[in-house]
VMD Tcl script that builds the backbone (N, CA, C; Angstrom):
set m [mol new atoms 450]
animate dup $m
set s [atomselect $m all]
$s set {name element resname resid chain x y z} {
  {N N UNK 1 A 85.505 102.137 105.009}
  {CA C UNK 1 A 85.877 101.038 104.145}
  {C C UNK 1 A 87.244 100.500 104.580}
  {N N UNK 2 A 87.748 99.148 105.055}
  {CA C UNK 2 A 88.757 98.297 104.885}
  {C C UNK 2 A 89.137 98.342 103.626}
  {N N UNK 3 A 91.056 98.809 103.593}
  {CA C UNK 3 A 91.458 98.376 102.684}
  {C C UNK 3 A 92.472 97.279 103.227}
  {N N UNK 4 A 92.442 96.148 102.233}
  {CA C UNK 4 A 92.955 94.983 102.333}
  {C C UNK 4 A 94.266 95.004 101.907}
  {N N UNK 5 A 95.640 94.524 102.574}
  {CA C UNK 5 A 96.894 94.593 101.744}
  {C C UNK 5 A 97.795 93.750 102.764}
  {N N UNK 6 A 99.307 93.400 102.031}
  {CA C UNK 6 A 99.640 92.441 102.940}
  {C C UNK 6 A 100.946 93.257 103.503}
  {N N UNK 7 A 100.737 92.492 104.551}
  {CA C UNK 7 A 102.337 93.696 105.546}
  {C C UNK 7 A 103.628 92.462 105.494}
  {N N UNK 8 A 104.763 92.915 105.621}
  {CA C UNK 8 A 105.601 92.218 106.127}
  {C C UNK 8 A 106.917 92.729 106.987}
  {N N UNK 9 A 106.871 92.018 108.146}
  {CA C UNK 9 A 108.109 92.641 108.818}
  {C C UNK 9 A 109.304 92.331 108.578}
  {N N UNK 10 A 109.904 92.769 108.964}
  {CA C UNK 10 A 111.453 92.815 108.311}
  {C C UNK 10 A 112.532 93.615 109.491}
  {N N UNK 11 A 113.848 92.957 109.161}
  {CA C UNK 11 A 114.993 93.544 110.716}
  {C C UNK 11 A 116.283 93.791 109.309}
  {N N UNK 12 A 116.606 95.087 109.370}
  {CA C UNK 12 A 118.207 95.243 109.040}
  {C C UNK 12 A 119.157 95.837 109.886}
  {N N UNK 13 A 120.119 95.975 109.742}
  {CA C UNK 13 A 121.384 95.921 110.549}
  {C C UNK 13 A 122.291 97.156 109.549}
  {N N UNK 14 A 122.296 98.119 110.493}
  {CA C UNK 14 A 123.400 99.276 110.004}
  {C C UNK 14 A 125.055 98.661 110.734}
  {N N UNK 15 A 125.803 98.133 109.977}
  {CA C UNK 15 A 127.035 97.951 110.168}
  {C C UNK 15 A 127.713 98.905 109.823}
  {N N UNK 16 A 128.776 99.623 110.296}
  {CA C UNK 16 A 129.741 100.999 109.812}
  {C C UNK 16 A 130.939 100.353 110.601}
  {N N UNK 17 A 131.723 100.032 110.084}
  {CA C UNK 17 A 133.232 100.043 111.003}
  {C C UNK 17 A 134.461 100.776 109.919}
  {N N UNK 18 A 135.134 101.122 110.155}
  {CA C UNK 18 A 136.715 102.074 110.083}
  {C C UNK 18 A 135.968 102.816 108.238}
  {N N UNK 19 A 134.777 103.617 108.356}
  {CA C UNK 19 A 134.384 104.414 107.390}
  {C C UNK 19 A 133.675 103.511 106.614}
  {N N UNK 20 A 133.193 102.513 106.441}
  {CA C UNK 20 A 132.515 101.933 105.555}
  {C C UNK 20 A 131.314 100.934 105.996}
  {N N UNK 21 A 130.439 100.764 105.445}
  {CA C UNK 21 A 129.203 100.248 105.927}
  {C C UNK 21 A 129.229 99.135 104.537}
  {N N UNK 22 A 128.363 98.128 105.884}
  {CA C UNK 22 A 128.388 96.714 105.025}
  {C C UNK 22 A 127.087 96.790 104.210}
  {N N UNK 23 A 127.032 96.591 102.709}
  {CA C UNK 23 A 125.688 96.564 102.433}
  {C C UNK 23 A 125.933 95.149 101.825}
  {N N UNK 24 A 124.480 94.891 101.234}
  {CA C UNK 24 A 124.053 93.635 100.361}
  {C C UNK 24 A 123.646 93.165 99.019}
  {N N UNK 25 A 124.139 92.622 98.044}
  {CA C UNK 25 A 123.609 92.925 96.782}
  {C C UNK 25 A 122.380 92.256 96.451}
  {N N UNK 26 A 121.082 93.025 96.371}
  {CA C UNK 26 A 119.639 92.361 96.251}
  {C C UNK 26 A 119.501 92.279 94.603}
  {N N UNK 27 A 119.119 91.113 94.102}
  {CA C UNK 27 A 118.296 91.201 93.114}
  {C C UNK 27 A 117.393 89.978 93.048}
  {N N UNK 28 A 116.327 90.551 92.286}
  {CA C UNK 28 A 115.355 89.496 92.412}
  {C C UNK 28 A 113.995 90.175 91.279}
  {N N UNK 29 A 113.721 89.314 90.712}
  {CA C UNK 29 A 112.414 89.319 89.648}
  {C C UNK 29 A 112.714 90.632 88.496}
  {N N UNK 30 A 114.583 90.549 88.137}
  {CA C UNK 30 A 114.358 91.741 87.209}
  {C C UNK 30 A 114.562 93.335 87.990}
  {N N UNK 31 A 114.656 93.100 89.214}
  {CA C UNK 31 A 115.375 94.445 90.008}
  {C C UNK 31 A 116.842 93.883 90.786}
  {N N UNK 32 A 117.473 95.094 91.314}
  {CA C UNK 32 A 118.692 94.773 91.961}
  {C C UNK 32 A 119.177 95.912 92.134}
  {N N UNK 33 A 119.866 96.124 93.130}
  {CA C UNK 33 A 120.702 97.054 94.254}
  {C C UNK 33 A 120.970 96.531 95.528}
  {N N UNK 34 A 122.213 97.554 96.124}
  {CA C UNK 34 A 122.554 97.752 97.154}
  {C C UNK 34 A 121.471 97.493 98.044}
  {N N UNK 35 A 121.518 96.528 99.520}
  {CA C UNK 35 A 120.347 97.118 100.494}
  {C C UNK 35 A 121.351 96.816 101.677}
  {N N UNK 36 A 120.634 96.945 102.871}
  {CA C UNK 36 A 121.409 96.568 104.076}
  {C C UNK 36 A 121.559 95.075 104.307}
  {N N UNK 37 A 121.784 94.740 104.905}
  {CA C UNK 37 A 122.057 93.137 105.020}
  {C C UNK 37 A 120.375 93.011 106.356}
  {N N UNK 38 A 119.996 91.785 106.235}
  {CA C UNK 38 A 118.726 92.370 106.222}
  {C C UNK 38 A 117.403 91.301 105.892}
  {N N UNK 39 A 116.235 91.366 106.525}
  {CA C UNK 39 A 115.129 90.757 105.599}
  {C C UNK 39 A 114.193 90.243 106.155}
  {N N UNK 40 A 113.185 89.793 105.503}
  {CA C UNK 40 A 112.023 89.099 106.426}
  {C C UNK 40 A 112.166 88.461 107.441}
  {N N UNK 41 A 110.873 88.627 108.473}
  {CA C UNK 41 A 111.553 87.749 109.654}
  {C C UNK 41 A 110.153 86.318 109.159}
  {N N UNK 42 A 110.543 85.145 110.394}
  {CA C UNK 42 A 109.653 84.165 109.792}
  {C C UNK 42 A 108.414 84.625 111.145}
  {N N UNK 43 A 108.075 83.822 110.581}
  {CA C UNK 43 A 106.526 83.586 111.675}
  {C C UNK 43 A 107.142 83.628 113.455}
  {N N UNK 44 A 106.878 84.448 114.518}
  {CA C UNK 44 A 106.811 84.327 115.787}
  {C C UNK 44 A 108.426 84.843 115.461}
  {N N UNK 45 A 109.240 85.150 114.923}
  {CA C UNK 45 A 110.451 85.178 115.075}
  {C C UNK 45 A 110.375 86.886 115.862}
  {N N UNK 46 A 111.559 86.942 116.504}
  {CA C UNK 46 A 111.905 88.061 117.157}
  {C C UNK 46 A 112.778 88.867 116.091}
  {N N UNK 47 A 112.401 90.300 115.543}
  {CA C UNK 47 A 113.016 91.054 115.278}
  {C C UNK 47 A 114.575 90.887 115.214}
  {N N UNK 48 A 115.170 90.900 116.456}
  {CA C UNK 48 A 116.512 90.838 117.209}
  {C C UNK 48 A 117.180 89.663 116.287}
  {N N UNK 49 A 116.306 88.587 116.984}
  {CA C UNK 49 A 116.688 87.438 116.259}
  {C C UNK 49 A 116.905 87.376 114.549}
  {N N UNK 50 A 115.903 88.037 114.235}
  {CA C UNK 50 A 115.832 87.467 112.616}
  {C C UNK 50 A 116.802 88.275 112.149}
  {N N UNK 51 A 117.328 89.629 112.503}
  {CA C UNK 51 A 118.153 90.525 112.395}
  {C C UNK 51 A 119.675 89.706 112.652}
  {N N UNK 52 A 119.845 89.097 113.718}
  {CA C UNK 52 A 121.076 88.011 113.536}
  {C C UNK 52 A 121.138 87.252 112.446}
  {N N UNK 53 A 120.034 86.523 112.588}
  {CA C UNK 53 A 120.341 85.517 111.339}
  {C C UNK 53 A 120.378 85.879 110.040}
  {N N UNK 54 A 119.293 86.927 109.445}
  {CA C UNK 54 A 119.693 87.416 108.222}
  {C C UNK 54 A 121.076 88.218 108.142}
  {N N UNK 55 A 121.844 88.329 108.614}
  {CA C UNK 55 A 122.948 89.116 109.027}
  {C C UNK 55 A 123.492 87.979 108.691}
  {N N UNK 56 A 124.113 86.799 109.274}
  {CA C UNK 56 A 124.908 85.647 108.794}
  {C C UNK 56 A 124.478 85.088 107.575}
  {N N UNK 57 A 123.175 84.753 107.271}
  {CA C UNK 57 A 122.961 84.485 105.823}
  {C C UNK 57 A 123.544 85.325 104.943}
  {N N UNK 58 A 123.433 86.833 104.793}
  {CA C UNK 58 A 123.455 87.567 104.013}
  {C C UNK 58 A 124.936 87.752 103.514}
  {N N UNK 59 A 125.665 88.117 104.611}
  {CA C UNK 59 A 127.254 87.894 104.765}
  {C C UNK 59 A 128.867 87.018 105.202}
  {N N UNK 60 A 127.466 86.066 106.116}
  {CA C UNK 60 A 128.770 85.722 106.947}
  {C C UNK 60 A 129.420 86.149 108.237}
  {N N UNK 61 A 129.002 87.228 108.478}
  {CA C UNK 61 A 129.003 87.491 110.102}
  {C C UNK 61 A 128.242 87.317 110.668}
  {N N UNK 62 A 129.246 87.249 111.849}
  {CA C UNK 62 A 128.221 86.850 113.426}
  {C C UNK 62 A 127.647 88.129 113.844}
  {N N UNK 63 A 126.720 88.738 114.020}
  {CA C UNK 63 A 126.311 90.389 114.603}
  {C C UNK 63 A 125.836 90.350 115.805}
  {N N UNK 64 A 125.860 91.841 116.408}
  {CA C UNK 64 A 125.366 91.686 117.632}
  {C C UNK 64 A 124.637 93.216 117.655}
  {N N UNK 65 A 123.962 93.114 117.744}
  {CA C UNK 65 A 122.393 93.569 117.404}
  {C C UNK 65 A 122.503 94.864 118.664}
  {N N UNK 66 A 122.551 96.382 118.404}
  {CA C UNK 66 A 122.382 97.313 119.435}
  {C C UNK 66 A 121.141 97.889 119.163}
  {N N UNK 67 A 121.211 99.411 119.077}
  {CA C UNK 67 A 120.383 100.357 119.903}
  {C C UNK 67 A 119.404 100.006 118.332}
  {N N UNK 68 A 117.626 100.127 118.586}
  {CA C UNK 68 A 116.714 100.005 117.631}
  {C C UNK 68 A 117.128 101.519 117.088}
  {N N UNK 69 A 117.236 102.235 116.159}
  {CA C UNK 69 A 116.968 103.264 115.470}
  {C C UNK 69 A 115.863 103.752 114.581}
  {N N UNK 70 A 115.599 103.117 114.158}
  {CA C UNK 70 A 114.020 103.422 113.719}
  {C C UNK 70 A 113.211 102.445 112.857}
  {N N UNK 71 A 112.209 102.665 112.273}
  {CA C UNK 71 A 111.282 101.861 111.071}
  {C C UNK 71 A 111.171 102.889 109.798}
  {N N UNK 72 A 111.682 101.817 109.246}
  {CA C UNK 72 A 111.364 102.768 107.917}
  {C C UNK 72 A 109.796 102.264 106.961}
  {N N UNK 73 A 108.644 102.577 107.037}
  {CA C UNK 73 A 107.377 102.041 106.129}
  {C C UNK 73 A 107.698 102.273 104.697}
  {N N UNK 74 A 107.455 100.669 104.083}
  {CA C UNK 74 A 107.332 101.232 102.585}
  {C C UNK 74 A 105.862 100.775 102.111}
  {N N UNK 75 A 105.769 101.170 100.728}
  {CA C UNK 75 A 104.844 101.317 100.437}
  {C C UNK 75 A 104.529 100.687 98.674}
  {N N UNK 76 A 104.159 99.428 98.385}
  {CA C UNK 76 A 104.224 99.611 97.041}
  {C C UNK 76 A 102.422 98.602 96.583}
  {N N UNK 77 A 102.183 100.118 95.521}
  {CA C UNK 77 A 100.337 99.589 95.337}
  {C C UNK 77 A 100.293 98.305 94.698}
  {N N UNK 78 A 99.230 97.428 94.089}
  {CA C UNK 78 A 99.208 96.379 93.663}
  {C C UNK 78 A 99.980 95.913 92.444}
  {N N UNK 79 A 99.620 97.098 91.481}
  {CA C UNK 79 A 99.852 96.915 90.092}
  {C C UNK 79 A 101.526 96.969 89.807}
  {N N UNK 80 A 102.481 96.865 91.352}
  {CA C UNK 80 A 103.776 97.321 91.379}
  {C C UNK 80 A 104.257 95.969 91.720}
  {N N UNK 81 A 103.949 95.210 92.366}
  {CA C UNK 81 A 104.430 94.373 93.451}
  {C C UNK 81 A 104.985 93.407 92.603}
  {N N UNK 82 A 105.976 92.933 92.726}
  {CA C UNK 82 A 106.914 91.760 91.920}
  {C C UNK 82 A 106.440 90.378 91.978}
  {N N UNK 83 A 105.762 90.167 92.884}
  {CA C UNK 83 A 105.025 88.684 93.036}
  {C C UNK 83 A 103.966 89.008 92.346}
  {N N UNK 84 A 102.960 89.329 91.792}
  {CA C UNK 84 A 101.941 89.735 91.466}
  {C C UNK 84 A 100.537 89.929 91.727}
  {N N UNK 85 A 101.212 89.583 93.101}
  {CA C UNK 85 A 99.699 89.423 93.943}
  {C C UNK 85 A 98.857 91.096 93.607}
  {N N UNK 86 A 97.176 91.005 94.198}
  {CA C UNK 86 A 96.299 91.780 93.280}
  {C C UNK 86 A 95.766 92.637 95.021}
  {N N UNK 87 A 96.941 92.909 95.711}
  {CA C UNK 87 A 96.342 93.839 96.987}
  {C C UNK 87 A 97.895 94.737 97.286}
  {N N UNK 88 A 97.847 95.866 98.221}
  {CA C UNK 88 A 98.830 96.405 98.365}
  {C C UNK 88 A 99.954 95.810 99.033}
  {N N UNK 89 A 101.029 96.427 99.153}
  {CA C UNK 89 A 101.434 95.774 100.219}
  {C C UNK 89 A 102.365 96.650 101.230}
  {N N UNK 90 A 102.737 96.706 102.230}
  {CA C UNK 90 A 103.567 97.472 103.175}
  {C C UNK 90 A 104.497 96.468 103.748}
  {N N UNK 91 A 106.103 97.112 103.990}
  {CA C UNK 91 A 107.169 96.598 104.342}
  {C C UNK 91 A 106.988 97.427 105.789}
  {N N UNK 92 A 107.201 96.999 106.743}
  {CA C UNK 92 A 107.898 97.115 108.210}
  {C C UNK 92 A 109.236 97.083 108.602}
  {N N UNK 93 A 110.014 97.897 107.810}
  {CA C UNK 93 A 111.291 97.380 108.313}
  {C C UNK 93 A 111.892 98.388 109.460}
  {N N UNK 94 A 112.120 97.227 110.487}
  {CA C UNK 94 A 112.842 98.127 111.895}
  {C C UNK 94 A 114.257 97.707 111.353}
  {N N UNK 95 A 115.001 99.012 111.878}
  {CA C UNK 95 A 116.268 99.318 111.769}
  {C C UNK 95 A 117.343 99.540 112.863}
  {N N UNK 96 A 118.382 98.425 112.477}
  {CA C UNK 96 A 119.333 98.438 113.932}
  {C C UNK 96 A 120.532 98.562 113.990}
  {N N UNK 97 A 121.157 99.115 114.744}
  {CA C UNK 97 A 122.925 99.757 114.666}
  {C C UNK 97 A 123.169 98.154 115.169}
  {N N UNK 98 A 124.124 97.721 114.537}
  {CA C UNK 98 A 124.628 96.481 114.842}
  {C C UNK 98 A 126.249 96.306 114.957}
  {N N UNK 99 A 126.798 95.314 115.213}
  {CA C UNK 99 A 128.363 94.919 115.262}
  {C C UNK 99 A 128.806 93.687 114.567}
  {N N UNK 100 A 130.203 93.584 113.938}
  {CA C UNK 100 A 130.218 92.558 113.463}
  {C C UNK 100 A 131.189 92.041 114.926}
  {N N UNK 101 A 130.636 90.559 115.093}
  {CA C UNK 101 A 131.772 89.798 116.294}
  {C C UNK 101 A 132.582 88.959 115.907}
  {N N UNK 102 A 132.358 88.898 114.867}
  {CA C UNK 102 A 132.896 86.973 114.405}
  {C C UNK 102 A 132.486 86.869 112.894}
  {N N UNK 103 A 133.091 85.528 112.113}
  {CA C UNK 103 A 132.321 85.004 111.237}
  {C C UNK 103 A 133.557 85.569 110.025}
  {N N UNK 104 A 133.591 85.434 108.525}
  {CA C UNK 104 A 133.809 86.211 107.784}
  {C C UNK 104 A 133.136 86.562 106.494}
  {N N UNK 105 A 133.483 87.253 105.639}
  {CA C UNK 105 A 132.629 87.201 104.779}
  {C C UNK 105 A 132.449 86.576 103.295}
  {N N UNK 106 A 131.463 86.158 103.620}
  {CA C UNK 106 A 131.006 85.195 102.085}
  {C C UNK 106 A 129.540 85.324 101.518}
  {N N UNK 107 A 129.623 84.515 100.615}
  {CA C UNK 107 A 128.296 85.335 99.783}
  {C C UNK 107 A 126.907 84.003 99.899}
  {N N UNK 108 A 125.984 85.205 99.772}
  {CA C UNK 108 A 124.732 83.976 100.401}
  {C C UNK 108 A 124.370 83.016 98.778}
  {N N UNK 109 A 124.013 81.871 99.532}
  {CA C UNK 109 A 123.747 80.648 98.269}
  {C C UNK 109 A 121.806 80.536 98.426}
  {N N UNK 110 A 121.629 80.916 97.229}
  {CA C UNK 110 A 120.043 80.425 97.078}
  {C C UNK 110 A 119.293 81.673 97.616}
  {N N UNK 111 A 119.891 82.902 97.430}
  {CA C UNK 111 A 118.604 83.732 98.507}
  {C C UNK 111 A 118.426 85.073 97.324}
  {N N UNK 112 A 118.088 86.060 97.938}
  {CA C UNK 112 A 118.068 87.071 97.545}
  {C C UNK 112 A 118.792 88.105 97.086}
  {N N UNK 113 A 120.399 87.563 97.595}
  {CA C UNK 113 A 121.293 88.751 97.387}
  {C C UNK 113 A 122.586 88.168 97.329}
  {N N UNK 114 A 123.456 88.526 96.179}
  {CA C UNK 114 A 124.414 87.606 95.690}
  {C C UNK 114 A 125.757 87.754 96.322}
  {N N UNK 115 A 126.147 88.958 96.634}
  {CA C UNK 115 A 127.280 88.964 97.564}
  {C C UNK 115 A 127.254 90.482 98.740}
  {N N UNK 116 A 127.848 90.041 99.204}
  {CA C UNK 116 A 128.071 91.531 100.554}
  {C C UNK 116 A 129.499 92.258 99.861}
  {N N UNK 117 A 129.358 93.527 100.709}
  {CA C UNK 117 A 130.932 94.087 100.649}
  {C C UNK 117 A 130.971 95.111 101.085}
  {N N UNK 118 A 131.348 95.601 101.645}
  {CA C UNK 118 A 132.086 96.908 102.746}
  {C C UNK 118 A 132.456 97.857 101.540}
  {N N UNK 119 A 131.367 98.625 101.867}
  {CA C UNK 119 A 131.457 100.612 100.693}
  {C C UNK 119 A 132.034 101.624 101.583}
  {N N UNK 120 A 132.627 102.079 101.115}
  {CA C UNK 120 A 133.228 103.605 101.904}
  {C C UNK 120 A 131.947 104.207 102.126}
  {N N UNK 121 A 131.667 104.826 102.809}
  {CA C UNK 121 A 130.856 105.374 103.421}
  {C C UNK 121 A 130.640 106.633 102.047}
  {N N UNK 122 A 131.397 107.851 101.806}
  {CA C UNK 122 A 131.239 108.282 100.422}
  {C C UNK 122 A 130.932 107.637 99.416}
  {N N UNK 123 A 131.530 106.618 99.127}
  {CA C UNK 123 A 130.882 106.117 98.004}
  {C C UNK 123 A 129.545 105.958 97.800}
  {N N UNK 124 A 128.572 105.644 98.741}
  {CA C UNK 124 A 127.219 105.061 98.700}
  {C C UNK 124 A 126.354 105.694 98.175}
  {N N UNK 125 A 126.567 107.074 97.793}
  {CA C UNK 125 A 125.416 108.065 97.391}
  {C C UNK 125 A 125.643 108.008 95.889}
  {N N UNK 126 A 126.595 106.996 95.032}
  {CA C UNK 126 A 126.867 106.884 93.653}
  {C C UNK 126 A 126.426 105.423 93.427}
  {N N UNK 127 A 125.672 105.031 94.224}
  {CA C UNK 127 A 125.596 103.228 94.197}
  {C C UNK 127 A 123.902 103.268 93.711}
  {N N UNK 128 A 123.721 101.954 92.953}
  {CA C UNK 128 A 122.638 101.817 92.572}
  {C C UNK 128 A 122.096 100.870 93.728}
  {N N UNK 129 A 121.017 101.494 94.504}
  {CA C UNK 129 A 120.576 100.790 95.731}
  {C C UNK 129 A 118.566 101.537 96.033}
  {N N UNK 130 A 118.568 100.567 97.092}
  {CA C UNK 130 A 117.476 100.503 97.214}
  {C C UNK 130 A 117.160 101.237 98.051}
  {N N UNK 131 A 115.608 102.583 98.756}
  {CA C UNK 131 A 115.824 103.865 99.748}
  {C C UNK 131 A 115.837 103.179 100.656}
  {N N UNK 132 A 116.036 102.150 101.064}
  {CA C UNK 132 A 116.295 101.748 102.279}
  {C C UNK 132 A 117.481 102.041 103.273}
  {N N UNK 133 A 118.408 102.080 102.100}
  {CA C UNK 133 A 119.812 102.338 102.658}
  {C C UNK 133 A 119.855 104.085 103.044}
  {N N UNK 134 A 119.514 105.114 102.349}
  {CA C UNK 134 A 119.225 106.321 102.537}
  {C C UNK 134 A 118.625 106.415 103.969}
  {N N UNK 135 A 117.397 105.995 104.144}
  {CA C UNK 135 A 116.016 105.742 105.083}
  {C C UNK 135 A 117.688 105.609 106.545}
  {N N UNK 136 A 117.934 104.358 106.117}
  {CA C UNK 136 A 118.515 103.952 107.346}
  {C C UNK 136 A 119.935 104.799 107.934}
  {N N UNK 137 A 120.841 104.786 106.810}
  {CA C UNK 137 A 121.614 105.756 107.223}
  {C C UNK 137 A 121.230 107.413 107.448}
  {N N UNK 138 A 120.240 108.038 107.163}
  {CA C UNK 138 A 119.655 109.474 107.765}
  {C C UNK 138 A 119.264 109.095 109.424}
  {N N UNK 139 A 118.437 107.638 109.596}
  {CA C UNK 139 A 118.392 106.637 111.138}
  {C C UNK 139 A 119.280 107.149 112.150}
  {N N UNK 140 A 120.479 106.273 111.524}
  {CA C UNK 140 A 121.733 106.684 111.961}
  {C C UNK 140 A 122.680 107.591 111.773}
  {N N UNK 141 A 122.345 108.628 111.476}
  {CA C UNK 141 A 123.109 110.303 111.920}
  {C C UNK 141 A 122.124 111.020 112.614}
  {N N UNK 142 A 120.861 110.923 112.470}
  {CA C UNK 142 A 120.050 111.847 112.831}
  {C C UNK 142 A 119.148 111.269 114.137}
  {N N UNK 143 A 119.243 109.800 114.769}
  {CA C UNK 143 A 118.795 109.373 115.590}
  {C C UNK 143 A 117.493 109.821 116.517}
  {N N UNK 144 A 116.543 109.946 115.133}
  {CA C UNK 144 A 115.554 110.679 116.131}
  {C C UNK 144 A 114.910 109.590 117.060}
  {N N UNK 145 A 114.369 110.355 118.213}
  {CA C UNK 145 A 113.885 109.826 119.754}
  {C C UNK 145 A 112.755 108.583 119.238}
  {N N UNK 146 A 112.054 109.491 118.580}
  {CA C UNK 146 A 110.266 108.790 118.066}
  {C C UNK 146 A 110.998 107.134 116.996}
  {N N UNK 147 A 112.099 107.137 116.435}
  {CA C UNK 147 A 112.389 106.125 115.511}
  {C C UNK 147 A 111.688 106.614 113.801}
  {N N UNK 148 A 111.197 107.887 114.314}
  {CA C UNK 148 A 110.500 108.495 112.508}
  {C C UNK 148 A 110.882 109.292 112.014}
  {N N UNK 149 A 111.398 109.193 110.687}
  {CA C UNK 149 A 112.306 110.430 109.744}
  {C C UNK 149 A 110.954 111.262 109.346}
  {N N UNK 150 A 111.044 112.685 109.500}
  {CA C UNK 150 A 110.133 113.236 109.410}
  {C C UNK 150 A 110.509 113.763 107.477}
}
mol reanalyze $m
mol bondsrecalc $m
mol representation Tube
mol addrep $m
């Protein structure tokens, strides 16, 4: 039996400079947290690419996109999904050690996530956020070969 559900890919960006990592403030339909800066890519878009640009939308920096670290799969059944569509759905999100080059920071207009800001790196495990950020930072300390947190 085919089960039917909708996927979507997605590029975030692990930023860490002098102890603190840049996250993003998501809310949307009645949820909200911390996520990485980050997000759908469009149609034919390159990973890499969409990973830049949601990176300047999100914050305001210019990034420069390094080593892939892994994918994190999510998973949420029908009766969960915030749009309300009536099939499952799965997130694809590849995960990337990135740099900030340029740009500064400001907060995105019209999107998903209301402002950025640089967390101490301690702090983050007291933040109300989304497992993405967990998913990605275990990515990046534990750098496994395969790109899969076991």
């Amino acid at each position: 039996m085919t089960v039917l559900f909708d996927t979507r890919p997605a590029a975030y960006a692990v930023i860490i400079r002098d102890g603190a990592i840049l996250l993003a403030y998501w809310k949307q339909d009645g949820k909200e947290g911390w996520t990485l800066p980050g997000g759908g890519l469009d149609l034919a878009e390159h990973p890499v690419d969409g990973c830049i640009r949601e990176v300047f939308e999100e914050t305001g920096y210019h990034a420069e996109i390094g080593a892939m670290l892994g994918i994190d799969v999510g998973h949420w059944p029908a009766d969960s999904r915030l749009d309300g569509a009536d099939r499952d759905f799965q997130a694809l999100r590849l995960v990337y050690e990135a740099r900030v080059t340029g740009g500064e920071l400001t907060h995105e207009e019209n999107g998903t996530t209301t402002h950025a800001a640089w967390i101490p790196l301690p702090d983050v495990g007291s933040l109300n956020r989304v497992s993405l950020v967990d998913a990605a930072l275990r990515l990046f300390r534990e750098r496994p070969v395969n790109g899969k947190l076991d």
